[in-house]
C-alpha positions as CSV (number, residue, x, y, z in Angstrom):
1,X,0.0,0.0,0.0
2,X,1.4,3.2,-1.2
3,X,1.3,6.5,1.3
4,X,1.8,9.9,0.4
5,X,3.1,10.3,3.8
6,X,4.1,8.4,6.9
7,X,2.6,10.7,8.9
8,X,0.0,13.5,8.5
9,X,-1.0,15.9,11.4
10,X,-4.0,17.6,12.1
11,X,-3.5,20.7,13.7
12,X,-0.4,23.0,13.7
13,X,-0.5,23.8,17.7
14,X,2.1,23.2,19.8
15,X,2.1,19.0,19.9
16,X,1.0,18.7,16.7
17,X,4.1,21.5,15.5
18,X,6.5,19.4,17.9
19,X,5.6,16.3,16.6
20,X,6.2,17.5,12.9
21,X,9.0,19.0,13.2
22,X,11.0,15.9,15.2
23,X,9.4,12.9,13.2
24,X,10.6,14.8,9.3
25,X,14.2,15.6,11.5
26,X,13.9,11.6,12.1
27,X,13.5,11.0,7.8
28,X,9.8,10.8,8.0
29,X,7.6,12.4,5.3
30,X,5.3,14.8,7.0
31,X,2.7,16.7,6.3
32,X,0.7,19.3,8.8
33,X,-2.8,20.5,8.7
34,X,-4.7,23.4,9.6
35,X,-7.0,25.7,9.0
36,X,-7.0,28.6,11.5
37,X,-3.5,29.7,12.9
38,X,-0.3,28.3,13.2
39,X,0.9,27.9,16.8
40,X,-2.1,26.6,18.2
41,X,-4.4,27.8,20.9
42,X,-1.0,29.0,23.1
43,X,0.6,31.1,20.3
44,X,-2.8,32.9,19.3
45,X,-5.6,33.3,22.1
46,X,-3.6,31.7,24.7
47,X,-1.2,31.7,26.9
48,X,1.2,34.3,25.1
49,X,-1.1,37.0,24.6
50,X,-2.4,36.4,27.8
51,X,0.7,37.3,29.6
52,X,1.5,40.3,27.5
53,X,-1.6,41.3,29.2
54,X,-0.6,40.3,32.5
55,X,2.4,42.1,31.8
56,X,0.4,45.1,30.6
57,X,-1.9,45.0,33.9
58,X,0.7,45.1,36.1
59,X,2.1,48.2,34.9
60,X,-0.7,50.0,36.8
61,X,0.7,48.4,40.0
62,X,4.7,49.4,39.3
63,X,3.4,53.2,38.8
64,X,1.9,53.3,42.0
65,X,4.6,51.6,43.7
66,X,7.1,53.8,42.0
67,X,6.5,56.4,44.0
68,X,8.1,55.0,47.2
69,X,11.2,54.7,45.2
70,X,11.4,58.6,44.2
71,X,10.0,58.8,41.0
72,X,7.3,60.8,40.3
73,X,5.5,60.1,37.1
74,X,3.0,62.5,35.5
75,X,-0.8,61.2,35.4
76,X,-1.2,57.8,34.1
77,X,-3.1,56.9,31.0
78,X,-3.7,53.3,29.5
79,X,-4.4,52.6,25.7
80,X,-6.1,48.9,24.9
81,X,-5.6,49.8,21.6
82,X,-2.3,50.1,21.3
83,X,-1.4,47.1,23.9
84,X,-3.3,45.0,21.5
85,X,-2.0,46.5,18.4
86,X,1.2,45.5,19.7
87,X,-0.1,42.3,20.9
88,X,-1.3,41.5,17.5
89,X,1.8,42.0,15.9
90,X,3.9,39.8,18.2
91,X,1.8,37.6,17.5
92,X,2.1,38.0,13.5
93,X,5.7,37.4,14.6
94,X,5.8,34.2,15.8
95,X,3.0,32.8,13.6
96,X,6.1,33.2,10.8
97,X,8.3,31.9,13.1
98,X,5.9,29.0,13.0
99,X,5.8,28.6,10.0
100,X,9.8,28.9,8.8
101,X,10.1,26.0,11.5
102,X,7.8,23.8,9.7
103,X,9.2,24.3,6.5
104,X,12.8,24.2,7.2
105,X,12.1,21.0,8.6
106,X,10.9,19.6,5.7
107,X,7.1,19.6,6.7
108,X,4.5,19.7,4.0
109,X,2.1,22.8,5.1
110,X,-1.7,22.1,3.7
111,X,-4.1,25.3,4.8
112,X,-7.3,24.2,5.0
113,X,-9.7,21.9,6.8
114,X,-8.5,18.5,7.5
115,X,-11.3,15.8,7.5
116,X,-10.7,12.1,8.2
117,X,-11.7,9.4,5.0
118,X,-11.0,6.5,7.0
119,X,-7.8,5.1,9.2
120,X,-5.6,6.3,6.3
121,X,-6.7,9.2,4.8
122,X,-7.5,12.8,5.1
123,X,-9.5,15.4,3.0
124,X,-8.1,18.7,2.5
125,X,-9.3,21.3,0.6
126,X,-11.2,18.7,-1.8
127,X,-7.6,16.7,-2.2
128,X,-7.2,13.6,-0.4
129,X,-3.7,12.6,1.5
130,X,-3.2,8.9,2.1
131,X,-0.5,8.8,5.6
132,X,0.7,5.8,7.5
133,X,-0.2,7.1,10.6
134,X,-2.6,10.4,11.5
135,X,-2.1,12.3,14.0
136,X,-5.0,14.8,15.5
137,X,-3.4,17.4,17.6
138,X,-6.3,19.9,17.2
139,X,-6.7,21.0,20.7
140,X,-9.7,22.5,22.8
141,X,-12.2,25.4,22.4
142,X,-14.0,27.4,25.1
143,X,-17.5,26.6,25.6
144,X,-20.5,29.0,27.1
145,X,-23.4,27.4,29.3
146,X,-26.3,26.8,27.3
147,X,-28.2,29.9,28.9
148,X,-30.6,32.5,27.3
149,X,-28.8,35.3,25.9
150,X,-25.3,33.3,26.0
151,X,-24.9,34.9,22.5
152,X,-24.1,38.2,24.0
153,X,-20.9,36.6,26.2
154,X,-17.4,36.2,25.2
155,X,-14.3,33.7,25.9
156,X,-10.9,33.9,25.8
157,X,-11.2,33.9,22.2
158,X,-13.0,37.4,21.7
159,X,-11.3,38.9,24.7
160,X,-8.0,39.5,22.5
161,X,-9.3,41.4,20.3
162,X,-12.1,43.4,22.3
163,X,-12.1,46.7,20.2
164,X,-12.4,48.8,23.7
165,X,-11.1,47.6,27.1
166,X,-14.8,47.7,28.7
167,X,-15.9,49.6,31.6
168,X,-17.3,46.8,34.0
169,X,-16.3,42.8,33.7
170,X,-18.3,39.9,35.0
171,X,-15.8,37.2,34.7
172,X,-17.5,34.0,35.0
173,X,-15.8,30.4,35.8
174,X,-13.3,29.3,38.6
175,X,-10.3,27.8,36.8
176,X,-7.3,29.4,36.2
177,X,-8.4,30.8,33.0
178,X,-10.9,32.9,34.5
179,X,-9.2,34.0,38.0
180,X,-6.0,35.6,35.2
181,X,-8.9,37.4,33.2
182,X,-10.2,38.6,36.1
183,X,-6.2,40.4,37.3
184,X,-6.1,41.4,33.7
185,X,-9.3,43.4,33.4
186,X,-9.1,44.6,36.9
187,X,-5.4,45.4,37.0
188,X,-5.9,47.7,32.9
189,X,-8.8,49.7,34.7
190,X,-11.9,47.6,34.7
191,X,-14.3,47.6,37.6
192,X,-14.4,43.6,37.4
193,X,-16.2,41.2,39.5
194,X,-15.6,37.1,39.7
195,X,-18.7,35.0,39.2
196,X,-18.0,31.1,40.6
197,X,-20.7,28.5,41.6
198,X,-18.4,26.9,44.1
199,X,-17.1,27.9,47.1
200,X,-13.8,28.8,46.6
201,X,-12.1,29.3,43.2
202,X,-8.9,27.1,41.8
203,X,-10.3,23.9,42.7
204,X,-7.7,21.2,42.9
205,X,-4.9,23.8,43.8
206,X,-3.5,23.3,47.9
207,X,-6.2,25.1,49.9
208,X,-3.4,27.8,51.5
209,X,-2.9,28.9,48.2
210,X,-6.6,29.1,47.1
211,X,-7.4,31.2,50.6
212,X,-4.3,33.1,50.2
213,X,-5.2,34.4,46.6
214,X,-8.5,35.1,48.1
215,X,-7.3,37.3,50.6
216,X,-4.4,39.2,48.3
217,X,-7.4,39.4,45.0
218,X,-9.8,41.0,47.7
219,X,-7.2,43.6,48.6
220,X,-7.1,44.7,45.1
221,X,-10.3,45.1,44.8
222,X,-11.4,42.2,42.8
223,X,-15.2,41.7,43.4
224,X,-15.2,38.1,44.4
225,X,-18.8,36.6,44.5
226,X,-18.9,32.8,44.7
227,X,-21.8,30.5,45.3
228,X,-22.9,32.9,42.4
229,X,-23.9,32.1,38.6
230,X,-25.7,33.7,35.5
231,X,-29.3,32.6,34.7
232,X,-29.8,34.9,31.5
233,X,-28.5,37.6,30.1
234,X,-29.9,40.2,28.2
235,X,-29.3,43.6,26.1
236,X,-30.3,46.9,27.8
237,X,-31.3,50.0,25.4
238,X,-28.4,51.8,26.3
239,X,-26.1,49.1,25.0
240,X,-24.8,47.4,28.2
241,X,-25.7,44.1,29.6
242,X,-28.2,42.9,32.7
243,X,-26.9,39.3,33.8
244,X,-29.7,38.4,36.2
245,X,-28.1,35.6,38.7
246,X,-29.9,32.3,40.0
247,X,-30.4,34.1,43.6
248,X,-32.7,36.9,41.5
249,X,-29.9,39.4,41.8
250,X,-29.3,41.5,38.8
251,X,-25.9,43.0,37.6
252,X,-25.5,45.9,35.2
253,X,-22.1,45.5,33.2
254,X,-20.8,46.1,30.0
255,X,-19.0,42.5,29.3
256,X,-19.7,39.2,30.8
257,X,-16.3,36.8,30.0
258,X,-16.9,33.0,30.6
259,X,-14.0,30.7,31.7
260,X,-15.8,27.4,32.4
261,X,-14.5,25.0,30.3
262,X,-13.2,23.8,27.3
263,X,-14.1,21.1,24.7
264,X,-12.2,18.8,22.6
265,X,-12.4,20.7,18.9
266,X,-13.3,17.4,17.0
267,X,-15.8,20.0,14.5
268,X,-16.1,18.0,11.6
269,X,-13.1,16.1,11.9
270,X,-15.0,12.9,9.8
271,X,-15.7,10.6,13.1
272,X,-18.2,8.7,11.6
273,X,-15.9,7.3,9.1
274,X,-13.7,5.7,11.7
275,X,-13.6,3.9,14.8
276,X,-12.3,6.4,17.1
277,X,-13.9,6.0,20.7
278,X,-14.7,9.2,22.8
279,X,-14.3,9.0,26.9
280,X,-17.9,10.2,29.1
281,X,-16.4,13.5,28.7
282,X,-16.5,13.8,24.8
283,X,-12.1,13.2,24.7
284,X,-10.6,11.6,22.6
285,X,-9.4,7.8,24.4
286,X,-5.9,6.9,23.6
287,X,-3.8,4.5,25.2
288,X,-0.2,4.7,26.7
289,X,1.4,5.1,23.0
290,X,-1.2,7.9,22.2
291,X,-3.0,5.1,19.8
292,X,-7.1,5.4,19.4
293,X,-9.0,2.7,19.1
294,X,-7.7,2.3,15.3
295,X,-4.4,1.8,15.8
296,X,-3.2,3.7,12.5
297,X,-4.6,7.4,13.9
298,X,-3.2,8.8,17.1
299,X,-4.1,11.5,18.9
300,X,-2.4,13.7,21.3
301,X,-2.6,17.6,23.6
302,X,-5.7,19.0,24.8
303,X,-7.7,16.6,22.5
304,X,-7.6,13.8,24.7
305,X,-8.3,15.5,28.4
306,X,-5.2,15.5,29.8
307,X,-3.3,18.3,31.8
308,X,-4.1,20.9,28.9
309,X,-0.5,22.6,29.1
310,X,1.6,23.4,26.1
311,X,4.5,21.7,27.6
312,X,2.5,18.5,28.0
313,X,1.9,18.9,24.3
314,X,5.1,19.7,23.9
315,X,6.3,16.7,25.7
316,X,3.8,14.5,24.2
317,X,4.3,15.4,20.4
318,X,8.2,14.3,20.7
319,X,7.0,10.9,22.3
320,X,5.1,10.5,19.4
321,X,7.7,11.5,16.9
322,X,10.4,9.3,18.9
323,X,8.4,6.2,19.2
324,X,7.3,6.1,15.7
325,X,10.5,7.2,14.1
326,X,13.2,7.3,16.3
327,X,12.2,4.4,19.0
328,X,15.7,3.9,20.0
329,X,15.5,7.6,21.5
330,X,12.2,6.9,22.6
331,X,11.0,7.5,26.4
332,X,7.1,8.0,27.5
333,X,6.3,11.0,28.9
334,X,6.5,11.6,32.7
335,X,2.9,13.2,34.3
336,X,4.3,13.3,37.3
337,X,5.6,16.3,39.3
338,X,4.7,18.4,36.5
339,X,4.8,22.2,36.9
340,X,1.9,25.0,36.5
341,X,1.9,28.8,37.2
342,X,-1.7,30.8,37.3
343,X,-0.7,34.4,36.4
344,X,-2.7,36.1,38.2
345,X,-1.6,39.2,40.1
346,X,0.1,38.1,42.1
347,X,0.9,34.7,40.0
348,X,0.5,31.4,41.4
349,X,2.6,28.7,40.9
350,X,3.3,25.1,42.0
351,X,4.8,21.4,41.8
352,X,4.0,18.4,42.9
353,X,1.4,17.2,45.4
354,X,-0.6,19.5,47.3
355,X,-1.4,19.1,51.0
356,X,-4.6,18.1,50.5
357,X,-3.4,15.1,48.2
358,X,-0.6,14.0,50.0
359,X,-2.8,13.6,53.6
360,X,-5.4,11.0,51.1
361,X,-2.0,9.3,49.7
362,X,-1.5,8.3,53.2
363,X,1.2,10.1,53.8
364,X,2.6,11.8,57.3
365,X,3.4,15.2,56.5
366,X,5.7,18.2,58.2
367,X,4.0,21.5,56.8
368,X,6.2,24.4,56.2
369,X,4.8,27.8,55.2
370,X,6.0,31.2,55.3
371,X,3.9,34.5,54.7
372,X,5.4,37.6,54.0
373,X,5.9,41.5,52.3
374,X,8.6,41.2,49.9
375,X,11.5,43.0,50.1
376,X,10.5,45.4,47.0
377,X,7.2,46.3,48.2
378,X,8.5,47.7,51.7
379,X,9.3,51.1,50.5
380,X,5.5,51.1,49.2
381,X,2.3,51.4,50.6
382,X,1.2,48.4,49.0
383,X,0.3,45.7,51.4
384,X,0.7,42.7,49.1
385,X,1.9,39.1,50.9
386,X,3.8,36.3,49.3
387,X,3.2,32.7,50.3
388,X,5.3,29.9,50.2
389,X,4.7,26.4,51.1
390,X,6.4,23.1,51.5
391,X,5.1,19.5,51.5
392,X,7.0,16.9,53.1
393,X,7.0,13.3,54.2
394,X,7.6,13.5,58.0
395,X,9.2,9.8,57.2
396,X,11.4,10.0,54.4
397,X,12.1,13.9,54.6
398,X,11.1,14.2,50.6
399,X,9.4,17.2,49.5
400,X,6.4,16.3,47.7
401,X,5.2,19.4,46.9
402,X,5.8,23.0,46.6
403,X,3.7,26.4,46.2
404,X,4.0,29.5,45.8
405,X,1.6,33.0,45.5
406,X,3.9,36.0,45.1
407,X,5.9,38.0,42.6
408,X,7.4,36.0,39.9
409,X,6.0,32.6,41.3
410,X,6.2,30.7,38.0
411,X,10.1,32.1,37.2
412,X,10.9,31.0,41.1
413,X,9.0,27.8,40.7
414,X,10.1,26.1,37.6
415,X,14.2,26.3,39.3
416,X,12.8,24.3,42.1
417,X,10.4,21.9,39.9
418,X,13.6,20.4,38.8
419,X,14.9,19.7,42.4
420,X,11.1,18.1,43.4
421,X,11.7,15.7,40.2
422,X,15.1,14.5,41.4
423,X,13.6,13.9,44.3
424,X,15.0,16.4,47.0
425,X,14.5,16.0,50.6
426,X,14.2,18.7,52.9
427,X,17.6,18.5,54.0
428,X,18.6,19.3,50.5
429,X,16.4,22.7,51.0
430,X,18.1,23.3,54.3
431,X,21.6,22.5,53.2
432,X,21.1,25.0,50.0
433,X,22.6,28.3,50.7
434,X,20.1,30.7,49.6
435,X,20.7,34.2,47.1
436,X,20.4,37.1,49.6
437,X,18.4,39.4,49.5
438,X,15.4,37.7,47.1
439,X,12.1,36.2,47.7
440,X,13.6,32.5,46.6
441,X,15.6,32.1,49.0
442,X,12.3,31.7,51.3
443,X,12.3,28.2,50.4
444,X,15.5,27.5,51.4
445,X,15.0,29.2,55.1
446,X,12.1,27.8,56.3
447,X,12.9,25.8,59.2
448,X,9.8,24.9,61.9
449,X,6.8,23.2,60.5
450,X,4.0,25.0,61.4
């Protein structure tokens, strides 16, 4: 059986880029597909144009502090329109970059819609590509509750290219998508508020950090309602929105951004014509070498309802591209003690088992935490706290986890991810001299478990 490729991707995002790039570098002939934007959900209306807004929010709060240092700065004024102009074009940027990757590798680029034929081929653009092996990398897509007048809310998508920076947000969801939404609007200028049906936001995060992020969002002003969630939303004749909530409150605003969950973008990807098996939550199932239930078309990223972090694509798109192509370098991905950051102001980030989850593992735990006003905000009358936190087995002396709320939490973080994957023990922490005077070296000081 003749192939015009060994392998054909679906889906020019970050694992699907990764493991395009690595399997033509390994002598495959590879071709990518896609339709929208090179570089995926991340590259486009994700996580990089999210944190040139961060970064762009947080502006407001090095102004203020400024002050206390001796500068004085004339009146402050904020442009959305040029922050996203420039966003925009970044993004432009690396969407080439993108692209000059593929093709200097060697990578077939088709533009267009890919639809599966069966387990071998793939229709593009009204041509049909026969591959050894398929690969659908074509990530997630924000969803809204199916609610009267969910028409008139936006996601993540929209929010990057919002032609005005509104007046008053209602950011709606819990995850980590919407708690950074809510810093950016309310850190540009936005009277915000935080809309969550639970109790407390970040579900699944260590419960210090979720109260501490709590307490330090509060300070800033960020409207927190939880227990709280939008019935129906409607148009008012001036223009702005009413969001009328399921307690029979009603809320005037101007935008109402949802954050509560993605789906698997499997749009007509031609299902029907293979056997491809879904999980409850509409997934895709793969097994531990990222094979569907026909063997011939794998799947891989935020497609199959994993950890939906580029780096786990990442990660994952080189297994593929090893295992098929290069099996003598090949090594399966490793889900544990994997790293995350929320960037929130102030960011979040953390490794490894929270407190929570290493108490129902069974183990005995010494708790270490520290809470304090870093060193750059004492000259300030900014009132901000950091919190860091250590994990550890109380019998072996290994950290199991580590967390962090505070300036530069994911930078800090990601250093010490690589210490919690060797397997560090506290005495390792202790026996590390620490870089004097930063906010780090907290984790290498604490000494009493609380």
């Amino acid at each position: 059986m003749s192939f015009d490729f060994d392998l054909l991707v679906i889906g020019a995002g970050s694992g699907g880029v990764r493991a395009a790039r690595f399997a033509a570098g390994f002598g495959a002939r590879v071709a990518i597909v896609e339709s929208r934007y090179l570089g995926g959900t991340c590259v486009n209306v994700g996580c990089v144009p999210k944190k040139l807004l961060v970064y762009g929010a947080h502006y407001h709060e090095d102004f203020t502090q400024a002050a206390g240092f001796g500068w004085t700065l004339s009146e402050q004024q904020f442009d959305w329109a040029t922050l996203i102009a420039n966003k925009n074009r970044e993004i432009e940027r690396l969407n080439g970059i993108y692209r000059n990757l593929l093709v200097g590798s060697g990578v077939t680029l088709l533009e267009g819609h890919g639809r599966l034929r069966d387990e071998h081929s793939v229709e593009v653009a009204g041509q049909v590509y026969r591959a050894r092996h398929i690969l659908i990398a074509t990530g997630g897509w924000p969803q809204i509750p199916d609610i009267p007048g969910k028409e008139l809310a936006i996601t993540s998508n929209e929010a990057f290219f919002l032609p005005a920076l509104p007046r008053r947000v209602l950011v709606v969801g819990g995850g980590y998508i919407a708690v950074e939404f809510a810093s950016i609007f309310q850190g540009l200028g936005a009277r915000t508020s935080l809309l969550y049906r639970g109790e407390l936001f970040l579900r699944g995060f260590d419960q210090s950090v979720r109260l501490h992020l709590k307490e330090e969002l509060s300070k800033k002003g960020l409207d927190l309602q939880f227990n709280s969630d939008i019935r129906r939303i409607e148009r008012q004749a001036d223009g702005s929105l009413l969001a009328t909530l399921n307690d029979g409150r009603e809320l005037a605003t101007d935008c109402v951004f949802y954050a509560t969950g993605r789906r698997p973008m499997l749009d007509d990807l031609g299902l029907e014509n293979v056997d491809i098996q879904l999980d409850a939550r509409g997934f895709i199932q793969v097994n531990e070498r990222y094979e569907t239930s026909t063997p011939s078309i794998l799947a891989l990223g935020d497609v199959i309802g994993g950890m939906a972090l580029t780096p786990v694509a990442l990660a994952e798109g080189m297994a593929v591209a090893r295992r098929l192509f290069k099996p003598e370098e090949y090594r399966p991905v490793d889900y544990q003690n994997i790293p995350t950051a929320v960037f929130s102001l102030p960011n979040v980030a953390t490794v490894g088992l929270t407190e929570e989850q290493a108490r129902a593992a069974g183990h005995t735990l010494n708790i270490y935490e520290s809470r304090f006003r870093p060193m750059k905000l004492t000259l300030t009358d900014c009132q901000e706290r950091s919190l860091m936190k250590l994990v550890v087995d109380a019998e072996t002396d290994r950290v199991l986890g580590c967390h962090m709320v505070g300036g530069e939490a994911g930078e800090i973080l990601q250093g010490i991810a690589i210490a919690i994957k060797a397997g560090a023990t506290k005495r390792i922490f202790d026996e590390t001299i620490g870089i004097h005077p930063t906010a780090a070296e907290e984790f290498v000081t604490m000494r009493a478990p609380i």
